[in-house]
C-alpha positions as CSV (number, residue, x, y, z in Angstrom):
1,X,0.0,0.0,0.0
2,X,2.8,2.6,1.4
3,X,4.6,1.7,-2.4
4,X,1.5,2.4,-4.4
5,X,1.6,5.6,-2.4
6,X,4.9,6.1,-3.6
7,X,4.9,5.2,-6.9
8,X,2.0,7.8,-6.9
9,X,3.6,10.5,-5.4
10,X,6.8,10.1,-7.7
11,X,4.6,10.7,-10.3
12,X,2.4,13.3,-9.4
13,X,5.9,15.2,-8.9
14,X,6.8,14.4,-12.5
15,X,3.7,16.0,-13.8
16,X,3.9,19.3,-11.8
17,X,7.9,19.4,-13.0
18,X,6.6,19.3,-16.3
19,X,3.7,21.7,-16.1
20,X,5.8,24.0,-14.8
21,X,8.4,23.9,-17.6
């Protein structure tokens, strides 16, 4: 569960680096 969390995180983080480029 804590992983998925994780794993979800990471790649919420991506997306907002990318937005914001």
């Amino acid at each position: 569960m804590v992983m998925m969390f994780k794993i979800f995180w990471k790649a919420m983080l991506n997306l907002a680096q990318m937005m914001n480029l």
